[in-house]
C-alpha positions in Angstrom: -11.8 17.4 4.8 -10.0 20.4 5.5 -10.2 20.2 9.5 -9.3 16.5 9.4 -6.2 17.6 7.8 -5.4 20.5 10.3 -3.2 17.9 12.5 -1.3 16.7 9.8 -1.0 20.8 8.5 0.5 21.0 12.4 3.4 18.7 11.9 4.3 20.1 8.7 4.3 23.3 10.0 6.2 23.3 13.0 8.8 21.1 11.1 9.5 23.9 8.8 10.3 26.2 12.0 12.8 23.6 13.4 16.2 24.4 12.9 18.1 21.9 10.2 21.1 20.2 12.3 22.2 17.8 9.6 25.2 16.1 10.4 28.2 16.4 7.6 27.3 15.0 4.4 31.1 14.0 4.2 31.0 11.1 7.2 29.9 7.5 6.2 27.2 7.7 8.6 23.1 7.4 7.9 20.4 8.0 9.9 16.5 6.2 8.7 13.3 7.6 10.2 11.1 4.7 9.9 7.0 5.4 9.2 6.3 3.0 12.4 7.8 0.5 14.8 10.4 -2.0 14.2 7.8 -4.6 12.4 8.7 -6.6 8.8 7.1 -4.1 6.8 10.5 -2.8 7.4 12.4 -6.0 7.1 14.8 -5.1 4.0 16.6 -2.5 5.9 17.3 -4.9 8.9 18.4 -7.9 6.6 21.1 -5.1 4.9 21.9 -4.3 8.6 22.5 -7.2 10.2 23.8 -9.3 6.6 26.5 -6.4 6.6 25.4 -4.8 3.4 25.7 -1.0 4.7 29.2 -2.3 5.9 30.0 -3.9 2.0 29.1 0.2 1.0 31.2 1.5 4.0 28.3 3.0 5.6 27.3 3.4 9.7 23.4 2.8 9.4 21.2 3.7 12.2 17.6 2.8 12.0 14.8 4.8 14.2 11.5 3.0 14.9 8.8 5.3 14.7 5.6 5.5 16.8 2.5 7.1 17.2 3.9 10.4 18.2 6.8 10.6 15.5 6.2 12.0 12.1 9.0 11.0 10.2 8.4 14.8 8.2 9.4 16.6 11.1 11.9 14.8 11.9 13.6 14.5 8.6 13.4 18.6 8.4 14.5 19.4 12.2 17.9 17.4 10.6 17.5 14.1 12.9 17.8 11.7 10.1 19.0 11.4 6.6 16.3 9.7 4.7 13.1 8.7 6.1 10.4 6.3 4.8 6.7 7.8 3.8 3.8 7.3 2.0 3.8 9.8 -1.1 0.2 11.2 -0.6 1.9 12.1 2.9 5.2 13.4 1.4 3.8 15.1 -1.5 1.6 16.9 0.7 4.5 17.8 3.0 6.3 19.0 -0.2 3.3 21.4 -1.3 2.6 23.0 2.1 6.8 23.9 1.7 8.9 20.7 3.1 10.5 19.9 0.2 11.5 16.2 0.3 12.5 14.1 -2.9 11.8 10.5 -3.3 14.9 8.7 -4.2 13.9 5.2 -4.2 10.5 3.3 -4.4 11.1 -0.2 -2.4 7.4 -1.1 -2.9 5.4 -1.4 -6.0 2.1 -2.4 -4.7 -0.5 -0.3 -1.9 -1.0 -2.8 1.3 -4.5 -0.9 2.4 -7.5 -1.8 2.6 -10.6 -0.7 4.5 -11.9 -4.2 6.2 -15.9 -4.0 7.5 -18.5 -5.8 9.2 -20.5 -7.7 6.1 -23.6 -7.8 8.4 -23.8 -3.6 7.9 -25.3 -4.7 4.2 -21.9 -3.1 2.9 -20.9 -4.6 -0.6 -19.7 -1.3 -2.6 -18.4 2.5 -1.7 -21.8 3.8 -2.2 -22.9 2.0 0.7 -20.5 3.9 3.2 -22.9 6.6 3.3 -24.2 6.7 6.9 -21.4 4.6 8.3 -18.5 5.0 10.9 -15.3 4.6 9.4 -12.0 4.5 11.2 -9.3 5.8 9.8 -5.7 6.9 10.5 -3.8 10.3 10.4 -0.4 11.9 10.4 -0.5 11.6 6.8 -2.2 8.3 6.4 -5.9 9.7 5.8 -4.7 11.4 2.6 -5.7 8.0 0.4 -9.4 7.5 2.2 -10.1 11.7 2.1 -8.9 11.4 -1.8 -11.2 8.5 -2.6 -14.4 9.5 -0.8 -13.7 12.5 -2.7 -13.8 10.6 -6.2 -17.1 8.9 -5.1 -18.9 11.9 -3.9 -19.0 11.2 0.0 -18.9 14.0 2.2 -16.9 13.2 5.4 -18.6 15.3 7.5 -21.2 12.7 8.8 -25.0 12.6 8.4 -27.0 10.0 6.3 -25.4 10.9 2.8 -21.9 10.6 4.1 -19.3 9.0 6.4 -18.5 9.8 9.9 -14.3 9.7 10.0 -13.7 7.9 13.0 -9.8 9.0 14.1 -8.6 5.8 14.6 -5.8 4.4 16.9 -3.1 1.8 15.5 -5.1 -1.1 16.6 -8.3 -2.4 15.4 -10.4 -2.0 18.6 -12.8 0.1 16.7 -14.5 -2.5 14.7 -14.1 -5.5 17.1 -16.0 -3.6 19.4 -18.6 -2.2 16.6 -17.7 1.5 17.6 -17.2 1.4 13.4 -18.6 -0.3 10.6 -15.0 -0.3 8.5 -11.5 0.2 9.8 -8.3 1.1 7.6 -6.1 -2.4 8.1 -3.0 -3.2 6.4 -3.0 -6.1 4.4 0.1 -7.2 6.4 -0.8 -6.4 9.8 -4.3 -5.0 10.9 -6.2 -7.6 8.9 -4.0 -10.1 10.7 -5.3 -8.7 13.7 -9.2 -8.7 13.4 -8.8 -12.6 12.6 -6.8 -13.3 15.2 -9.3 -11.6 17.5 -11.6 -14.5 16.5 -13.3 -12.9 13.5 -13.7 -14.9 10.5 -13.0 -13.8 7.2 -17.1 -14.9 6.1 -18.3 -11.9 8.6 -16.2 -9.4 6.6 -15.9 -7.4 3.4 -12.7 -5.9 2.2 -11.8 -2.7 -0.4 -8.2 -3.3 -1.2 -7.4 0.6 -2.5 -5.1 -1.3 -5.7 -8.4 -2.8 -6.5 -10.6 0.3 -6.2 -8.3 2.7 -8.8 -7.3 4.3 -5.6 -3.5 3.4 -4.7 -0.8 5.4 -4.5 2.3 4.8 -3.3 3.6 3.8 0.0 6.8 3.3 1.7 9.3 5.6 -0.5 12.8 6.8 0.6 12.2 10.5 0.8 15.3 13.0 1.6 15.5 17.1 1.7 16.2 18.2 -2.1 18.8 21.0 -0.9 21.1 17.9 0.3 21.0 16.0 -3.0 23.0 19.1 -4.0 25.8 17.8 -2.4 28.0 15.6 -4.3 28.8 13.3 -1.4 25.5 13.0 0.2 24.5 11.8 -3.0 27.1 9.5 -3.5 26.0 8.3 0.4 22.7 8.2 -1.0 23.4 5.8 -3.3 25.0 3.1 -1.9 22.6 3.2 0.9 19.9 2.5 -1.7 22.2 0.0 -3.5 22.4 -1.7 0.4 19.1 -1.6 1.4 17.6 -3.1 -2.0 20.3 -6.1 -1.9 18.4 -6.2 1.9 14.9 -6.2 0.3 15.6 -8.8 -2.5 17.0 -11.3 0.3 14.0 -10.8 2.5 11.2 -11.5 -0.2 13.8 -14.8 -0.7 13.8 -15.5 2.9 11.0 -14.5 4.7 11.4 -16.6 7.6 14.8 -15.6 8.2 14.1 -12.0 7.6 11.5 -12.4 10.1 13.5 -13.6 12.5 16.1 -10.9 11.9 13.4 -8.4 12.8 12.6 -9.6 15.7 16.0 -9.7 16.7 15.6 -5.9 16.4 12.6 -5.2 18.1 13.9 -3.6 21.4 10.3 -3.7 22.8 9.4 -7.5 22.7 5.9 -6.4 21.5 5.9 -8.6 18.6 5.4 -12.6 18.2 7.7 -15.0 15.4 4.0 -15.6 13.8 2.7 -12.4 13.6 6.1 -11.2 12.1 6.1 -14.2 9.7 2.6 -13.7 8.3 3.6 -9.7 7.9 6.6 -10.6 5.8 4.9 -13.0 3.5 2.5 -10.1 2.7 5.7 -7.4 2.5 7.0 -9.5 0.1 3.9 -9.6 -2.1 4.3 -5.5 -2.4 7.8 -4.8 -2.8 7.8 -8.3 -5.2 8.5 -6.6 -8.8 10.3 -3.3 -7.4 14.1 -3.1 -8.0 14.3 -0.5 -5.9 13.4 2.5 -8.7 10.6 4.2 -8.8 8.2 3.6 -12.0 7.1 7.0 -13.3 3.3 5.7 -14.2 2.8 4.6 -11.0 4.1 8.2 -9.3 1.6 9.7 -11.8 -1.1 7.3 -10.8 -1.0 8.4 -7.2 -0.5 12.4 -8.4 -4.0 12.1 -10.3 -5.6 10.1 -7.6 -4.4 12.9 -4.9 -5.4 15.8 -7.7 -9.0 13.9 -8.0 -10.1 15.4 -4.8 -12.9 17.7 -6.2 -13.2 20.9 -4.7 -11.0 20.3 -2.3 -8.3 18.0 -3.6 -5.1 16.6 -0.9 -2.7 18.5 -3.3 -3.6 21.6 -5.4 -1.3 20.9 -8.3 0.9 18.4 -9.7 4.4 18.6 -8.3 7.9 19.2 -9.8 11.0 17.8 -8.3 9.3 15.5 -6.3 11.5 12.3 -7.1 14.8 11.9 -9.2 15.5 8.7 -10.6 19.1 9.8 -10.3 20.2 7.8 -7.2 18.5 4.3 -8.4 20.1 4.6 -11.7 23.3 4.6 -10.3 22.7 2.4 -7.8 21.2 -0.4 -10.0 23.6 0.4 -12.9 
């Protein structure tokens, strides 16, 4: 496990070494590092955009898609955005290895991934991904999958009583053309995919990690814990959470319209109205129950899942100061 997670170590570390050019706290102005592209898993922030919610607070919001070559760590501690949006296994990991980043808002409640495989590989349960080829994704995102083959046992370094970690790219290529027996999918976007490629959903079997024990938390508003010692920033903070919720709750409302507003957003022209459509009907299924706050039995779910690693766990102890409930308090008061 440890050299799958030497790139991720990478990022972390040579974010710590970049400079911090923050602009002022004091200026109305916010800058969001998004996980990945400008898709609906991202829709609540665009809806609070383009409705004029960041306006309402008197705030300049700029939102910056994220890719395959952005990790929203580094860029959050080289001072290039304000808040960014992470999965906590990724942040908290960030955090340990000496990034200290604070969640300050927890838009989704539910986990959207799953690992989707061929049924024909006589997979039914985890035990039967020994001697398989698993694809999986990194820059933070094989933190859930290391954590749970951990629990069960499975070594990933191959052979016949483990899995082979296939690094895999954001598309599901891998398992369409058998180069893996599972893939990590997204209940909102990759799973999509593999049906659309003319797959149907009798050839597969899926683990959904919410109904494996394994879940943790994705999607959090993470900022640097030495700026929530300034009064204003905090107070910036705030409304932008107050905005961007008021966003979120319209979307799951709307999801045609927040689709829509997406793609009015999407600068590349890489998405389609139906792909965006289906995503945001299964956004709205994981932020559905979330005001925005983050609940502290579900942070400490995904701390013991990340601690259950065995002997070589994704974090070495549980953290402190990793959220503050004191922005959604006042923002939902």
């Amino acid at each position: 496990m440890k050299k799958l997670l030497t790139g991720a170590a990478t990022a972390i570390a040579l974010a710590l070494s970049a400079p911090a050019f923050a602009a002022s706290h004091a200026d109305s102005s916010v800058k969001l590092q998004l996980q990945w592209v400008t898709q609906a898993q991202f829709a609540g922030y665009y809806v609070a955009l383009e409705k004029g919610y960041y306006e309402e607070e008197g705030l300049e919001v700029e939102i910056l898609p994220g890719g395959p070559d952005i990790a929203p760590p580094q860029v959050l501690a080289g001072g290039g955005a304000d808040a960014m949006l992470n999965w906590m296994p990724s942040a908290l990991a960030a955090r340990e290895k000496g990034l200290p980043v604070v969640n300050i808002a927890q838009p989704f409640k539910s986990s959207g991934l799953m690992l989707t495989c061929w049924k024909d590989t006589g997979i039914e349960g985890p035990q039967d991904f020994k001697g398989k080829t698993i694809g999986v994704w990194f820059f933070g995102n094989e933190y859930p999958f290391l954590s749970w083959m951990s629990q069960e046992g499975i070594s990933t370094d191959g052979g016949e009583d483990g899995v082979t970690v296939l690094k895999q790219g954001f598309n599901v290529d891998p398992l369409i053309q058998r180069q893996a027996d599972c893939i990590s999918t997204m209940t909102y976007n990759e799973y999509g995919q593999v049906l659309d490629a003319g797959v149907s959903e009798d050839e597969l079997v899926t683990f959904k990690y919410e109904d494996m024990g394994v879940a943790t938390l994705e999607d959090g508003i993470y900022v640097l814990e030495e700026n929530l010692e300034d009064p204003a920033f905090k107070e910036k903070m705030v409304k932008f959470v107050r905005a961007s919720m008021k966003g979120w709750k319209y979307a799951e409302e709307n999801p045609d319209e927040a689709a829509g507003i997406v793609l009015d957003y999407d600068e590349t022209g890489a998405q389609t109205e139906a792909h965006q459509v289906r995503m945001m009907g299964e956004i709205a299924k994981l932020t559905a129950g979330s005001n925005g706050a983050l609940d502290p039995a579900d942070y400490q779910r995904t701390v013991d899942t990340l601690l259950a690693g065995g002997s070589d766990p994704v974090i070495t102890a549980a953290p402190e100061g990793a959220y503050t409930l004191e922005i959604t308090d006042e923002a939902l008061d």
